[in-house]
N, C-alpha and C positions, 0 to 999 in steps of 0.2 A: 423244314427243320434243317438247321446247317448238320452235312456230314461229319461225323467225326473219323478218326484217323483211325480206330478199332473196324471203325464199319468197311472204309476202304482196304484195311489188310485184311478181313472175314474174304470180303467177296475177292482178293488177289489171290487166295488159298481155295478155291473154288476151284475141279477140277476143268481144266479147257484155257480158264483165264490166264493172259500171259500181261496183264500190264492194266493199272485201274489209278483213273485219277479224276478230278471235278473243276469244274472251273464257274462261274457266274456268269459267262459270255460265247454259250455255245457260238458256232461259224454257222450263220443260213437260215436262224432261228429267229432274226430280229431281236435280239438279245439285247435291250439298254445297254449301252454302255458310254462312260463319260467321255467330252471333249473338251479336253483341257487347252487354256496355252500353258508354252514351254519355256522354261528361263535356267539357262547352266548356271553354273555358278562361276561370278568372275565376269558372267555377261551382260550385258545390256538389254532391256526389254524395249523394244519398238511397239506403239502401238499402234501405229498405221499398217506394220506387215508385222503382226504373233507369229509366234511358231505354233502352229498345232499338232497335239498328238490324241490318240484315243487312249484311252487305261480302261485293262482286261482285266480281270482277276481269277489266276489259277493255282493250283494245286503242284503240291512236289508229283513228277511222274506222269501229269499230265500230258506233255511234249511227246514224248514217248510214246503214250497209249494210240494218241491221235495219228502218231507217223509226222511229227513237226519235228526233223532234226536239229538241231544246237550244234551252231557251226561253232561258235565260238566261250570259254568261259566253262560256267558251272549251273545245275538248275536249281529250283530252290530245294531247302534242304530244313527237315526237322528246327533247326536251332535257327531258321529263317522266321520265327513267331511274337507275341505281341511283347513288347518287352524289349525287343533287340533292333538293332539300325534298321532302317525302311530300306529293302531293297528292290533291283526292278531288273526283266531279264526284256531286252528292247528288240527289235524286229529288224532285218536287213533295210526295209523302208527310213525304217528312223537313222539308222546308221548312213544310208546312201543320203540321206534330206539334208543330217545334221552335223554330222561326223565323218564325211568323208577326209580318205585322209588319216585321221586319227585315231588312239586306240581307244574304243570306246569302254574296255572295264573299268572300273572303277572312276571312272567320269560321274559327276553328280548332279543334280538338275531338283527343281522344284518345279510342280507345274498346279493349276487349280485355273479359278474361273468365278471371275473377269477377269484375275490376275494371280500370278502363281505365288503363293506366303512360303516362302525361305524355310521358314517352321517347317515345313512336309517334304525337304530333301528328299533324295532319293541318291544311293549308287547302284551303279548297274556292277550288273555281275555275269550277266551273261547278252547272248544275241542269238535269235532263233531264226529259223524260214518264215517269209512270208506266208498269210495266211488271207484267203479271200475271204473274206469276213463276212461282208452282205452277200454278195452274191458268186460265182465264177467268173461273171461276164463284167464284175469290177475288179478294177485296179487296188492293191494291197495299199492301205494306207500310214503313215509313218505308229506306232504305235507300240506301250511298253505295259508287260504283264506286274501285276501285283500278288505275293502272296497274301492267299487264302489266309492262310497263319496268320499272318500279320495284320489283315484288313477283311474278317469275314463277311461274308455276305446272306444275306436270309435265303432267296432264290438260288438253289444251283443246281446242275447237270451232272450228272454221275459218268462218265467215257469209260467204258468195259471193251478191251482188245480181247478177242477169242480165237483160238485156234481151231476150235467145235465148228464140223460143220452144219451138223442140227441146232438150229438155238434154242427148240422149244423146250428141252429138259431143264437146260442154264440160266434162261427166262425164269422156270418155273424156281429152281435153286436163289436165284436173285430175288425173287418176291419172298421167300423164306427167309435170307437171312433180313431184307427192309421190315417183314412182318417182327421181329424180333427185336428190332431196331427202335420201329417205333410203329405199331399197330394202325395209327392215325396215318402214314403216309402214304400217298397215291400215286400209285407207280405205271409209267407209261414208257414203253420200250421203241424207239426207232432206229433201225436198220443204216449207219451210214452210208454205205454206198447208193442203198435206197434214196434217202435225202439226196443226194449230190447229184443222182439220174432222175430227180423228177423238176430238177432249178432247170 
């Protein structure tokens, strides 16, 4: 069940929790996510050399949780939702691939597959750190997040930052408020650091 934005302020109000966001495209999980080509606007599409990018889908506060700094811009925000212009916050990959040089905010682009439809614009609003996505031992590839708000997804991961150094109480608090949430969902906890010391 997609999270709602009550569910992630419950568990940000949890004591220990310093930072809670979701995304559709956990890093190291195998997580689907799309490979689009890429077309600016004002540009020309070659189809002998596309541009490619991947598209993530997260949440306001997500960057944050995870320790992904935002060098550059703004991250998504509340009134970033279904309704309002498609926005996109792009990866230093995608800026060094496609935009060196240039200032990449408010730059706009369409991308999809075979061919990217003008109809699914995009501005960018923001530029974050690269992130190793499959694995440590690959290279970051060029790639731009979507809000959650704007493009829900059915599948997603919930990123909880703690300052607790026991996590078994906050575990047990976190199944509390899910049970509450929605009694049907099956909740499974891993450890990132863990994940990242067993790649």
């Amino acid at each position: 069940r997609v999270a709602s934005r009550s569910l992630t302020d419950r568990l940000a109000a949890l004591p220990g929790v310093t930072s809670v966001g979701v995304t559709a495209n956990f890093p190291m999980r195998n997580a689907p996510e799309s490979s689009l080509i890429l077309q600016f606007r004002g540009g020309t599409l070659d189809p002998s050399n596309p541009m490619g990018t991947r598209q993530r889908f997260v949440s306001e506060g997500y960057f944050r949780t995870l320790g992904t700094k935002l060098v550059q811009g703004r991250d998504f925000g509340p009134d970033d939702r279904a309704g309002t212009t498609p926005v996109a916050i792009v990866n230093k990959a995608f800026v060094k691939r496609y935009l060196s040089g240039r200032d990449p905010i408010g730059v706009r682009f369409a991308a999809g597959y075979p061919r990217p439809d003008p109809r699914n614009e995009v501005a960018i609003i923001g530029v974050v750190d690269d992130v190793r996505q499959k694995s440590v031992s690959e290279e970051p590839e060029p790639a731009y997040y979507s809000s959650l708000l704007q493009f829900p997804a059915r599948r997603q991961t919930m990123v909880v930052a703690t300052s607790a150094s026991d996590l078994g109480p906050l575990q047990s608090a976190i199944r509390g408020e899910l049970r509450q949430f929605d009694p049907q969902v099956a909740v499974d906890f891993e450890v990132l650091t863990e994940l990242v010391a067993a790649t």
